[in-house]
N, C-alpha and C positions, 0 to 999 in steps of 0.2 A: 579405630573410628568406625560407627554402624554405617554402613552406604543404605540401609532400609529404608524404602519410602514411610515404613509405620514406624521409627524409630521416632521417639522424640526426647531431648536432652533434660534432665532433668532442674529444676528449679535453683539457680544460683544458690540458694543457703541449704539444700540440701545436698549439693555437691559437694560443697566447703565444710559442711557436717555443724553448721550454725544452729538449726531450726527441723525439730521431729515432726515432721509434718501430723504426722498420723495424732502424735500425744497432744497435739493442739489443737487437730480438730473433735477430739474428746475432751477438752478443756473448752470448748467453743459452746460444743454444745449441751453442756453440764446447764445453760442458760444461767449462769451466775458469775459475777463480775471475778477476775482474775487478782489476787494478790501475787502481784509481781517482785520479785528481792533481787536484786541487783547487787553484788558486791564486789570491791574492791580494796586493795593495800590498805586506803586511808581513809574512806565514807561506804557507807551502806544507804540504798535507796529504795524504798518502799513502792507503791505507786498499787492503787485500785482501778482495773482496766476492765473497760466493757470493748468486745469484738461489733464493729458493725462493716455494713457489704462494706463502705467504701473507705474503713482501717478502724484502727482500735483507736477508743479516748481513753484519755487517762481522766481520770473522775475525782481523784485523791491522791497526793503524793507527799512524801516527806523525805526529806534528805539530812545526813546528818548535820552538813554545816547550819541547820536550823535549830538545831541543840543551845548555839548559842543564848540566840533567845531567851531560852528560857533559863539562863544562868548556867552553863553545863562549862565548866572549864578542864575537862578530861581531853584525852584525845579521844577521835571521830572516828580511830579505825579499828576500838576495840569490842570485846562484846557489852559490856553495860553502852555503849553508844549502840550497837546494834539494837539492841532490849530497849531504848528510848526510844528510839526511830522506829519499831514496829509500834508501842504505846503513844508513842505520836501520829501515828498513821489513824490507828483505830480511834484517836480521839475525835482526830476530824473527819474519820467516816464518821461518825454518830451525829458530830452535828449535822452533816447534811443528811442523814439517815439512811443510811447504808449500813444493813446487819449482818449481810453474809455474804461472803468470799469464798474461793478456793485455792490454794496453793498453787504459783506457778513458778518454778526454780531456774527453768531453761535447761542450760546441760551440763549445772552443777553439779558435780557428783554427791548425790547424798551421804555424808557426813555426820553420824551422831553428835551433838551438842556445838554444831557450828555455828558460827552465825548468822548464816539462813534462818537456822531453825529458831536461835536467839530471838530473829527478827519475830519470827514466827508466831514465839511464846509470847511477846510482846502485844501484838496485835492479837491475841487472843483473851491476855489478859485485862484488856481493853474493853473488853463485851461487844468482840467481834466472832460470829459464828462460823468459824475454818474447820474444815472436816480433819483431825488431827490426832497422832498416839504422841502421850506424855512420855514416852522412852525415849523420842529424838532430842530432847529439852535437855538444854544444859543445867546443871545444879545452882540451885537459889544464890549459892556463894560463888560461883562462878560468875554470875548474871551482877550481883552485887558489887564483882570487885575484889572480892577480899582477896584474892590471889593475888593481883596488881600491889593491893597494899601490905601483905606479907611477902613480897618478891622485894618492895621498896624498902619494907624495915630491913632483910637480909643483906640488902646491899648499901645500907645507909653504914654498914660499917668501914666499906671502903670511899670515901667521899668524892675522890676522882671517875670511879665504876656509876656513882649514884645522879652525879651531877650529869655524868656521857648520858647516861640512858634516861635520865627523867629532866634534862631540860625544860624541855617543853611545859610539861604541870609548873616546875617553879616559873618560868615566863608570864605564863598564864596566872600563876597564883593560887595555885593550888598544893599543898602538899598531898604526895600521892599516897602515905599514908592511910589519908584520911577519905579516900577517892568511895565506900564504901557509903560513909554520909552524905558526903557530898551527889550521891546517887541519889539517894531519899529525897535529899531536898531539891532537886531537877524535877523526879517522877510529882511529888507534892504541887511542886509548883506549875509543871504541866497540866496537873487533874483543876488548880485551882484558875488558871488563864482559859482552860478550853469548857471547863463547864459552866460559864457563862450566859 
């Protein structure tokens, strides 16, 4: 422990190894609103953040349990749910008119083709201005699904293996199969609800 009178202890989250201080306040001062991604097991969260003195707004946010909404019967913790959740974000940045962002990840380790970056693609494909390299993007078929739905015909051959791991989509009513289309017609119907 410092007995120094000039010693002073450092900021709770950067003790704990939370919060870079330094890489934020060069996100800070980039003077452009923060695209934020948040991710977890089972939902991915977006959120358009401006820093001001007395904390940060959030301006825009989309979570995945909003997927519902718009007809999405997949599960919320994969990457085409990631991939909607960033194209839902950027939907409703446009309507309130928010063009440009900057990535902020926190102290996820960056990861080629994760779903950070998924979100990321999302929100850009959106016609949202993110300073970004096309190398971290996962592949259009990965973003689509079709792995999910070629993982599910592989395993439709064992029906006990099929039923353990895709409960959930039959619950919900969707064969995952078919999870690929069923993309389309979410991204569709999100472009045709929010451009209103």
């Amino acid at each position: 422990m410092a007995r120094d009178a000039r010693y002073r202890v450092p900021f709770r989250r950067r003790r704990t190894g939370q919060t870079n201080f330094h890489l934020r306040r060069r996100l800070i001062l980039s003077d452009r609103p923060r695209l934020v991604v948040r991710i977890t097991n089972k939902h991915a969260t977006a959120q358009i953040i401006r820093a001001y003195r007395d904390g940060d707004r959030t301006l825009v946010s989309a979570h995945s349990k909003e997927l519902k909404t718009y007809g999405w019967k997949g599960a919320t913790g994969n990457l085409p749910a990631a991939y909607l959740v960033g194209y839902l974000l950027g939907l409703k940045a446009k309507r309130k008119r928010y063009q440009k962002a900057i990535l902020d990840i926190g102290l996820v380790v960056p990861v080629y083709g994760s779903k950070v970056f998924t979100v990321l693609r999302g929100a850009v494909e959106s016609g949202l201005d993110i300073p970004h390299s096309d190398s971290v993007f996962p592949s259009d078929q990965r973003i689509s699904g079709e792995h999910i739905g070629a993982y599910a015909k592989e395993l439709a051959k064992d029906e006990e293996k099929f039923k353990e791991r895709f409960a959930g989509y039959e619950n919900r009513g969707l064969d995952p199969t078919k999870l690929p289309n069923h993309f389309e017609i979410v991204k569709k119907e999100m472009e045709k609800t929010l451009s209103k």
